[in-house]
C-alpha positions as CSV (number, residue, x, y, z in Angstrom):
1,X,-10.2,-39.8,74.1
2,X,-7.1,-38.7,72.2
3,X,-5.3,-40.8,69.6
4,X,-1.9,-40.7,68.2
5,X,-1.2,-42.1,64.7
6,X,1.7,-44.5,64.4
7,X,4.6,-43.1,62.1
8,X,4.8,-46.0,59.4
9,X,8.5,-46.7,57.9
10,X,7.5,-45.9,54.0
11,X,10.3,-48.2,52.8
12,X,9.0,-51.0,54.8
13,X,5.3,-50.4,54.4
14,X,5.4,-49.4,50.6
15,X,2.9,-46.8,51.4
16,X,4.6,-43.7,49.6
17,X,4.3,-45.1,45.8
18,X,3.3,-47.8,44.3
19,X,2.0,-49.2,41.1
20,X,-0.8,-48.2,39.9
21,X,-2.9,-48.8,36.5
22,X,-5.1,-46.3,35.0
23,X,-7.5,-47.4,32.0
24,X,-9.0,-44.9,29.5
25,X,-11.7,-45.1,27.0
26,X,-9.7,-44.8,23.5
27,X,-6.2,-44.9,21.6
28,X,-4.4,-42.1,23.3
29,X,-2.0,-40.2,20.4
30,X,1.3,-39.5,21.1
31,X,0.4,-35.7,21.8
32,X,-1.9,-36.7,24.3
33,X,0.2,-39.6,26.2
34,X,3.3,-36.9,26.6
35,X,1.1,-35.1,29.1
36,X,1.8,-38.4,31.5
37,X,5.6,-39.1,31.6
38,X,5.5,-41.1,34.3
39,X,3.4,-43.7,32.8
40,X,3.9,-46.3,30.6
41,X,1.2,-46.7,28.1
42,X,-0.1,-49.8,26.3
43,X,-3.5,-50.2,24.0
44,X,-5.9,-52.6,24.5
45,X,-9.1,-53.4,22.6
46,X,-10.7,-50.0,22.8
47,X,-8.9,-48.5,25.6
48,X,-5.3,-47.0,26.8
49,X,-3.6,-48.7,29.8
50,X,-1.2,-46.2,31.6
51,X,0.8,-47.8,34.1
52,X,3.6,-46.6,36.5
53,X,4.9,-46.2,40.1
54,X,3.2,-42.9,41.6
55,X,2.9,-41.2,45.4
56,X,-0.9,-40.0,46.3
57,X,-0.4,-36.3,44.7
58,X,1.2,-37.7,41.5
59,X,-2.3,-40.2,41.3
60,X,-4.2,-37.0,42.2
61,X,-1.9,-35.0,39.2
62,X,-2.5,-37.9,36.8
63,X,-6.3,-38.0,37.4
64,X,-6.8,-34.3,37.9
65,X,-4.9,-34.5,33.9
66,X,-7.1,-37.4,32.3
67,X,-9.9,-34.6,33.7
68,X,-9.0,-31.7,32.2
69,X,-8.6,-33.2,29.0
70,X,-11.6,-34.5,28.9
71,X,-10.8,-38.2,28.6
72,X,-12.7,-40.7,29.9
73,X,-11.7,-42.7,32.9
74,X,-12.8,-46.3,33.1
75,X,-11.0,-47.5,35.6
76,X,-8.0,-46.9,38.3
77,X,-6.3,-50.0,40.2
78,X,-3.3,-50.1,42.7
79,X,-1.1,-53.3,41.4
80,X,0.2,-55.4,44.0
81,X,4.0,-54.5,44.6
82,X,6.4,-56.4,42.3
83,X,8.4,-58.8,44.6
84,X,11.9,-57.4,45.3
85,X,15.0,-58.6,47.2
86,X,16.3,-55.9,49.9
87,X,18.8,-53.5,49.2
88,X,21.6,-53.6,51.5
89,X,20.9,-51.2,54.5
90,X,16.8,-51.9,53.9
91,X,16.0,-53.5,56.7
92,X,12.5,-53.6,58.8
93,X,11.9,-54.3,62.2
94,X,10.1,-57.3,63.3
């Protein structure tokens, strides 16, 4: 039995970014933190919080980064979307 995927509307469905927060083990110096410009970064307790809006290969980049620098990865979470008004000509389909 064949299948066909259903083409999603990214600006509707959110599905090609989205927030995402990445915590490390450590304080993060400025040397290290400039190898992830797309992330905001914020200390807490013993750990570095990087946060930012990122599509599946810039997750994969960021992670494939905290890897080869050896850093240690505690934890990753997707955010839920920050709630947003419509731009005009944004509209989805019932």
């Amino acid at each position: 039995m064949w299948t066909h995927l259903v083409a999603l509307d990214d600006r509707c469905m959110g599905l090609a970014s989205a927030r995402y927060m990445i915590r490390i083990n450590g304080h993060l110096g400025a040397t290290l933190l400039l190898a992830f410009p797309a992330m905001v970064s914020q200390q807490q307790g013993p750990a570095t919080v990087l946060t930012g809006m990122l599509d599946q290969p810039g997750l994969y980049g960021v992670l494939a980064e905290i890897e080869a620098l050896g850093l240690d990865l505690l934890e990753v979470r997707q955010l839920a979307p920050e709630a947003r008004s419509p731009e005009r000509g944004d509209t989805c389909p019932p």
